[in-house]
GUPAVEX-785208 format. One line per 8 residues: their letters; for each residue z, x, y of C-alpha. Coordinates in steps of 0.02 Angstrom, whole numbers, always signed. Example, Ala and Ser with C-alpha at 12.3 -4.5 7.8 and 13.67 -1.06 7.14 Angstrom:
// GUPAVEX-785208
as> +390:+615:-225  +357:+684:-53
// end
This chain:
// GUPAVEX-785208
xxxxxxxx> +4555:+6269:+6981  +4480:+6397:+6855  +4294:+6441:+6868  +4252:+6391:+6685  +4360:+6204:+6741  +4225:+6204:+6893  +4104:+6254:+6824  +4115:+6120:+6683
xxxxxxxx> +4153:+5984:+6826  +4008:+6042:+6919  +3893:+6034:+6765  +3961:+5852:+6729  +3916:+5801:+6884  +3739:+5866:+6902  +3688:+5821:+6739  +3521:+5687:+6742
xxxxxxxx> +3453:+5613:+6615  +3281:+5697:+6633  +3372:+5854:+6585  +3425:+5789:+6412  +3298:+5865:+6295  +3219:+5698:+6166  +3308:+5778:+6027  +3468:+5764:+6085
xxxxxxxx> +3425:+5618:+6149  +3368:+5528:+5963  +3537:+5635:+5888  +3644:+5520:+6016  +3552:+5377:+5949  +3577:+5427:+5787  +3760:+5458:+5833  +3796:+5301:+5913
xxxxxxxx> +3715:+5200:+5752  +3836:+5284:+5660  +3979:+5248:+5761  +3933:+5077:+5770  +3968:+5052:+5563  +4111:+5141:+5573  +4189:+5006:+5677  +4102:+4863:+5577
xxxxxxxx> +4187:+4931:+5435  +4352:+4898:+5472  +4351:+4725:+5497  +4491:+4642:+5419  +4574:+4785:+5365  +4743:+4829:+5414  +4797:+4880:+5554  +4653:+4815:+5650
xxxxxxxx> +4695:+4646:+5666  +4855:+4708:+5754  +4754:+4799:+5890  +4642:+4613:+5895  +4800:+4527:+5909  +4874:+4636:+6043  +4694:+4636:+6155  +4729:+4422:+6141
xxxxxxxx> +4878:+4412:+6197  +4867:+4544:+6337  +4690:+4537:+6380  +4584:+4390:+6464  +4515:+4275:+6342  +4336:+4330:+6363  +4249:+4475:+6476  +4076:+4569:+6469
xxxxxxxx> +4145:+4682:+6323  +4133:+4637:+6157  +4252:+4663:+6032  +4149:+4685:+5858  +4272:+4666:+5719  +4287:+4483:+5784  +4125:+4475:+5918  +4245:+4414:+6049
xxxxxxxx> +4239:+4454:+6247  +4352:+4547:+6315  +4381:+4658:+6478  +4324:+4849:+6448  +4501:+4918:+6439  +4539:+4794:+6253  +4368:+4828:+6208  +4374:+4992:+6222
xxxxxxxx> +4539:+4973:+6128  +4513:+4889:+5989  +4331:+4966:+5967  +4417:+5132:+5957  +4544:+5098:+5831  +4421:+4994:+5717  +4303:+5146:+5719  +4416:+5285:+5633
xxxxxxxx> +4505:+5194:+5508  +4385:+5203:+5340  +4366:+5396:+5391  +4156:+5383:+5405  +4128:+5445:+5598  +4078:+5602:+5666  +4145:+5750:+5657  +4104:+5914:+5783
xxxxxxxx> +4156:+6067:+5689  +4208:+6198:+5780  +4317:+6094:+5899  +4359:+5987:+5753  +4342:+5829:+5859  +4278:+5664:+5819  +4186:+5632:+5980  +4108:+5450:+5921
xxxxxxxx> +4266:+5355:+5899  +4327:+5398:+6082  +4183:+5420:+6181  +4059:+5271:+6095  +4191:+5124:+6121  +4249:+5178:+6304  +4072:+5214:+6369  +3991:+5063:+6292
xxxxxxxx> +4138:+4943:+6356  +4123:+5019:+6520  +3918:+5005:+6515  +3944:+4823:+6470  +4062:+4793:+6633  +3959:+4882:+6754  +3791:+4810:+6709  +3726:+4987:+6663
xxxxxxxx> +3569:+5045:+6554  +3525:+5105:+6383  +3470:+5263:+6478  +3635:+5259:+6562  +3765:+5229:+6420  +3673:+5378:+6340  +3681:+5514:+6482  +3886:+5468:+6484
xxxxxxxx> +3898:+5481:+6305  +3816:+5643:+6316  +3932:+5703:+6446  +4077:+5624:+6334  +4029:+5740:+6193  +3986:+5900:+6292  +4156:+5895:+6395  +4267:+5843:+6230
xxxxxxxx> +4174:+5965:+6111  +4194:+6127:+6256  +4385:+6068:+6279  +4410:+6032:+6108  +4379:+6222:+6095  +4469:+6291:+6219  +4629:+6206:+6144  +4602:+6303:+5998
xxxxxxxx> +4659:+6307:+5805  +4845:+6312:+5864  +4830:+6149:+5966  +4776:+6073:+5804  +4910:+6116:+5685  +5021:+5994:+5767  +4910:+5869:+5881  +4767:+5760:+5815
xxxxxxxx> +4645:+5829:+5935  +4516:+5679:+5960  +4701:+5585:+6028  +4722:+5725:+6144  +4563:+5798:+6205  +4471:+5618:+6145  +4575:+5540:+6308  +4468:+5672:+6412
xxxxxxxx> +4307:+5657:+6313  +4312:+5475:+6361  +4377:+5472:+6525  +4220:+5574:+6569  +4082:+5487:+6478  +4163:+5331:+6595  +4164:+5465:+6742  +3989:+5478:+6729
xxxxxxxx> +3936:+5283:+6720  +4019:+5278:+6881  +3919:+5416:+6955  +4054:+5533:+6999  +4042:+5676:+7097  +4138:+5861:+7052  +4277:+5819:+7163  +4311:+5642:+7082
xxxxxxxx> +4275:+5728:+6893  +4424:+5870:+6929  +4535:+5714:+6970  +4493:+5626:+6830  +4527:+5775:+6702  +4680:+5767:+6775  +4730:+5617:+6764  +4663:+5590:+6572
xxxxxxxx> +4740:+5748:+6515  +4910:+5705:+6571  +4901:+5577:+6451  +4828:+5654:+6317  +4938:+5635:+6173  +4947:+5625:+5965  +5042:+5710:+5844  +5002:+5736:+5651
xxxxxxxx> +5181:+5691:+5590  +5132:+5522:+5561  +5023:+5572:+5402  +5196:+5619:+5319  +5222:+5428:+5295  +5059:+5334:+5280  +5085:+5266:+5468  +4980:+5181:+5549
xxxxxxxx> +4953:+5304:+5709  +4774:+5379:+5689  +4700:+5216:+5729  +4831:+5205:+5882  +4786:+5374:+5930  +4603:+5326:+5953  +4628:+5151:+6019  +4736:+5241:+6171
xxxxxxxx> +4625:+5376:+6188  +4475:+5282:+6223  +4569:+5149:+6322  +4660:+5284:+6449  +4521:+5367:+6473  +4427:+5231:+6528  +4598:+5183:+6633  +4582:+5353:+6694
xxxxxxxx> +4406:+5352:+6763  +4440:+5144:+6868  +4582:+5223:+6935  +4491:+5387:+6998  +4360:+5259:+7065  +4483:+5174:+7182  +4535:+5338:+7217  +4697:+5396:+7120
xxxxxxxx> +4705:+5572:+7110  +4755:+5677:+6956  +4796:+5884:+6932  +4676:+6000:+6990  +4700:+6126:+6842  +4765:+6014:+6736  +4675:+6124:+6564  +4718:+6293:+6610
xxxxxxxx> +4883:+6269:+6732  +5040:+6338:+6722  +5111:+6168:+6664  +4937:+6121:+6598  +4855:+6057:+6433  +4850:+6223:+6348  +5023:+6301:+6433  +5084:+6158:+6327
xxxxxxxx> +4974:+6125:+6167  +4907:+6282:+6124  +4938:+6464:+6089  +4766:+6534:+6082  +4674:+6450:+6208  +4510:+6514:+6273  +4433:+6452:+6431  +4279:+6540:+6411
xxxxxxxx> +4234:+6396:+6317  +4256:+6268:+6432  +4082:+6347:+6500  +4001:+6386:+6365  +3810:+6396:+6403  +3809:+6218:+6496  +3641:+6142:+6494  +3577:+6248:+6354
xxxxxxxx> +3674:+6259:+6199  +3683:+6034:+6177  +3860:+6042:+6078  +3820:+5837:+6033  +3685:+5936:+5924  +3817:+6022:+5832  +3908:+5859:+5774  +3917:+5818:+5593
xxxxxxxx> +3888:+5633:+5489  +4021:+5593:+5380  +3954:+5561:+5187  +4120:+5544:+5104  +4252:+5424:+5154  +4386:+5531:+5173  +4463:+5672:+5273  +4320:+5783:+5341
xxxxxxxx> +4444:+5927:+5279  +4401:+5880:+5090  +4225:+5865:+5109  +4173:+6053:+5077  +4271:+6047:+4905  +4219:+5899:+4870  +4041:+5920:+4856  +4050:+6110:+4787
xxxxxxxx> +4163:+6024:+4636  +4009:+5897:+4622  +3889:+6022:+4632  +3974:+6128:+4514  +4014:+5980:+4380  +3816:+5925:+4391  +3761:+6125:+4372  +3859:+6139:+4218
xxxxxxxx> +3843:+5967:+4133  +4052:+5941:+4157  +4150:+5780:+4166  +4312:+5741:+4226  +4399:+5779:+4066  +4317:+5944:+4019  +4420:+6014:+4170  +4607:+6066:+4152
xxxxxxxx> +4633:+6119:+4342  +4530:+6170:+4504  +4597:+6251:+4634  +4521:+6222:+4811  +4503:+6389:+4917  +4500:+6317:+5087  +4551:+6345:+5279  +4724:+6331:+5346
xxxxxxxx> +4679:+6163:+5431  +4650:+6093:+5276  +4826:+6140:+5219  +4919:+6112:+5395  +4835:+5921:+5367  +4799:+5875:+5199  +4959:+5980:+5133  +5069:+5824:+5200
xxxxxxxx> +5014:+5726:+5063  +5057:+5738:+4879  +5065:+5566:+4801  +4981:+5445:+4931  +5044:+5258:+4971  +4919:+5196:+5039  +4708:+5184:+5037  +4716:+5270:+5211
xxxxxxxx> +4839:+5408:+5147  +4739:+5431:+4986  +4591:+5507:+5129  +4691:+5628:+5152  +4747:+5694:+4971  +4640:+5824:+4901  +4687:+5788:+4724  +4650:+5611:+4747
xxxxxxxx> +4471:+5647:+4825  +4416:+5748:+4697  +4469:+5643:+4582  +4357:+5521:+4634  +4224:+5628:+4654  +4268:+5719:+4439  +4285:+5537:+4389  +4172:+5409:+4464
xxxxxxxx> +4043:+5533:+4556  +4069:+5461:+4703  +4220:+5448:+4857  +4152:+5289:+4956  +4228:+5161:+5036  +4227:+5026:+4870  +4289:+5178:+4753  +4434:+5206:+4895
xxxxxxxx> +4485:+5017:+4900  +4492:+4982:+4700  +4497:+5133:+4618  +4608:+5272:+4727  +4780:+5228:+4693  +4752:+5115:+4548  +4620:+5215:+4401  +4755:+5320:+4307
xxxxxxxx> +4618:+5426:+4282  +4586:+5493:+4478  +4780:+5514:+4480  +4773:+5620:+4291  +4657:+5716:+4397  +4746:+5725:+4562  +4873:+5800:+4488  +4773:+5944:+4427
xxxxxxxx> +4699:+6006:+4582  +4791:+6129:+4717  +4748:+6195:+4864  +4750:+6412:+4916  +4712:+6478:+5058  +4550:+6609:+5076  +4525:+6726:+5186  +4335:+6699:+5185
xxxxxxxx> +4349:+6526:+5203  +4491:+6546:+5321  +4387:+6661:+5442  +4216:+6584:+5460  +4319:+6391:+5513  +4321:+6304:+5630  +4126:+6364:+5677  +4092:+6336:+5473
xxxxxxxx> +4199:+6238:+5336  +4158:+6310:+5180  +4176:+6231:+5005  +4257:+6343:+4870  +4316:+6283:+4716  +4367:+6352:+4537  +4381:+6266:+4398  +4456:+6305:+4236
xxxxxxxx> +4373:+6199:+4086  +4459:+6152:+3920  +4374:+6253:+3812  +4420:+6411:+3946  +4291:+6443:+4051  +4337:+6526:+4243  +4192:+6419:+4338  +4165:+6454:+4538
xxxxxxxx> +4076:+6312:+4644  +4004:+6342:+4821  +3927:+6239:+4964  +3906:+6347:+5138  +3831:+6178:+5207  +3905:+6003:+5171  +3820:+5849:+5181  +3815:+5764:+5333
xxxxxxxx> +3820:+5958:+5410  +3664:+5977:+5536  +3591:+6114:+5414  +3608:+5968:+5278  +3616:+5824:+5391  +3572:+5643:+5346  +3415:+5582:+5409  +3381:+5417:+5488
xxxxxxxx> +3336:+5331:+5340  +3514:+5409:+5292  +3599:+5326:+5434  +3511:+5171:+5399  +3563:+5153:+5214  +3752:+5219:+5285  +3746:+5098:+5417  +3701:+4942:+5315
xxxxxxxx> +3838:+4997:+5158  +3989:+5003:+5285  +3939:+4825:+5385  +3904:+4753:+5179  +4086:+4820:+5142  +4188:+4721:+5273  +4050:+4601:+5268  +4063:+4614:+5472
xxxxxxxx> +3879:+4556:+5506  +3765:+4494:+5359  +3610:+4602:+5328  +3485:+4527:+5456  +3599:+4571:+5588  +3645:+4744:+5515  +3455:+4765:+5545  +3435:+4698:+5735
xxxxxxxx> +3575:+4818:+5779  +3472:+4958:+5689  +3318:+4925:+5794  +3421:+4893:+5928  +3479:+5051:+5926  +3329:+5149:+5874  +3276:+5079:+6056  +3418:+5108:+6153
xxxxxxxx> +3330:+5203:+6294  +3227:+5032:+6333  +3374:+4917:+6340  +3414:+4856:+6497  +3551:+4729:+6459  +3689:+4800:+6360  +3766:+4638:+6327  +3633:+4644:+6170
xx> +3754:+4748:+6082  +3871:+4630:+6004
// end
């Protein structure tokens, strides 16, 4: 084993929850709340019920878990399951930049299921999701921009980001945390291809992730042993996923820079990877009094993520796919001012006008915006106008960004939109869970959470 692997072991298994400063503490709160609607979202909407379906029919018929597209019990492992894929389908969770990982819909559903089985705390579930986030986000890193061209990295590293927010509920120690890397990154797995054909594999991707990495940290329990160096090995994570791996970052000032801090609120309901763009074209339409139809074409000057993911998709198929078209984001936002969850579902691959606009907007790489990412997306946009005008938009910060984050009264509205859209809970109960959460640190019974 590496020093940066022990040393990030060792870290993970000191850590207390009188070290966690309160503002990283209320940030996991506010995390956690927006998790939570993320997963309310989805009810009902395909391919959820498949993932309910499967957690039936395999699964007990209740358990201390709970399921919350459909409130059922189940054991931890289907909760943790189905709770992971429900919560990054409509495209609204976090987002940590610079490791470009979605910690909330891996570590949230596995730590929470797991809390709810073990009897555990509100001061508990939040240490492990803490150690969740600061363990994915440093290995998300390490991986590097290569491991992302061609694996969904909150599949891969998400398996280890959850497997240790579990690790810590069950109080491991460093020895038992080196196993358990192990073990959870020899299953890490999730590959882009599937955005090629609208499949349904990013919800599958997080379902597994949180689920094995909560498999991952029983086993470990009992005692099952995993690689000791199974990040930085010979025949390790990054021998095999990355080209420009780092594992400086794996240790990264532990216990002083809080990389949970870092982690970004989704504001549009799309691809992260369209959200600069998206809001320098808004900025830029609303500074110079434009509308859809005084524009003849913007190009996007963005990062090579953006291309290596959103690239894939020209004319989307389906609501999910249209997430992840550029053209058909900024459509929305030129057209209807907006790229929510209702102007997704009714107006994305139906409004003739989002796909007139679609069609005018392409994507070039820039070396500006190319060179501050992953640490900062950038939104760059020009726009030619009708009547000939060369118009440049800019956003160094986008919404949702901590230098332009949402506050909670932010959250709050977010929260209570996605549980109205699915109509998952009515509003009274989209309000107990609020001050449930805002509280979180006094709750003794999980079980609450349902």
């Amino acid at each position: 084993m590496s020093q940066h692997t022990q040393a990030l072991t060792e870290f993970l298994a000191g850590l207390r929850y009188e070290q966690l400063p309160d503002a990283v503490l209320a940030r996991t709160e506010d995390l956690f709340l927006d998790w939570l609607g993320s997963a309310l979202a989805s009810a009902g909407s395909h391919p959820i019920p498949l993932f309910e379906h499967y957690a039936a029919r395999m699964g007990p018929a209740d358990g201390p878990a709970r399921i919350f597209v459909n409130r059922s019990g189940s054991s931890a492992y289907f909760a943790a399951l189905v709770n992971g894929a429900s919560s990054h389908l409509v495209e609204q969770d976090d987002l940590h930049n610079s490791s470009v990982l979605h910690p909330a819909t891996v570590v949230f559903p596995a730590a929470l299921a797991a809390a709810q089985d073990l009897g555990k705390t509100g001061r508990e579930l939040l240490l492990a999701s803490v150690a969740g986030y600061e363990a994915g986000i440093r290995i998300g890193e390490f991986l590097g921009r290569s491991h992302y061209r061609i694996f969904h990295t909150t599949a891969t590293v998400g398996t280890l980001a959850a497997a240790v927010a579990v690790g810590k509920l069950l109080d491991f120690d460093q020895h038992q945390f080196t196993h358990l890397l192990g073990s959870a990154g020899t299953q890490a797995a999730g590959l882009w291809e599937f955005l090629r054909d609208a499949a349904d594999s990013k919800q599958l991707h997080t379902a597994k992730a949180a689920a094995d990495g909560l498999l991952a940290a029983y086993l470990t329990a009992d005692g099952l042993t995993g690689a000791q160096n199974i990040l930085e090995g010979e025949q390790g994570m990054a021998a095999g996923m990355s080209s420009d791996a780092d594992p400086s970052r794996l240790s990264d000032r532990l216990g002083t820079r809080w990389a949970l801090a870092e982690t970004s609120f989704k504001y549009h309901a799309s691809c992260r990877h369209t959200h600069p763009a998206a809001d320098a074209l808004l900025e830029l339409m609303q500074r110079e009094g434009l509308c859809a139809e005084d524009i003849s074409s913007v190009t996007t000057r963005v990062h090579q993520g953006a291309i290596d993911v959103l690239g894939r998709v020209t004319v989307p198929q389906s609501v999910h796919q249209a997430k992840f078209s550029m053209g058909t984001v900024l459509g929305l936002i030129a057209v209807h001012g907006k790229a929510g969850l209702p102007e997704f579902h009714s107006l994305a691959l139906t409004d003739p006008a989002v796909a007139a606009f679609r069609d005018k907007v392409s994507m070039r790489l820039d070396a500006e915006v190319d060179g501050a990412y992953p640490a900062r997306w950038l939104g760059r946009v020009e726009v030619n106008t009708t009547d000939g005008r060369t118009l440049l938009g800019a956003i160094d910060e986008p919404k949702g960004d901590p230098g332009n984050t949402l506050d909670r009264a932010e959250l709050e509205d977010k929260f209570r939109r996605l549980v109205q859209f699915s109509g998952a809970r009515s509003d009274d109960e989209a309000g107990g869970l609020i001050e449930k959460t805002w509280r979180l640190r006094e709750i003794e019974d999980l079980g609450v959470l349902a």
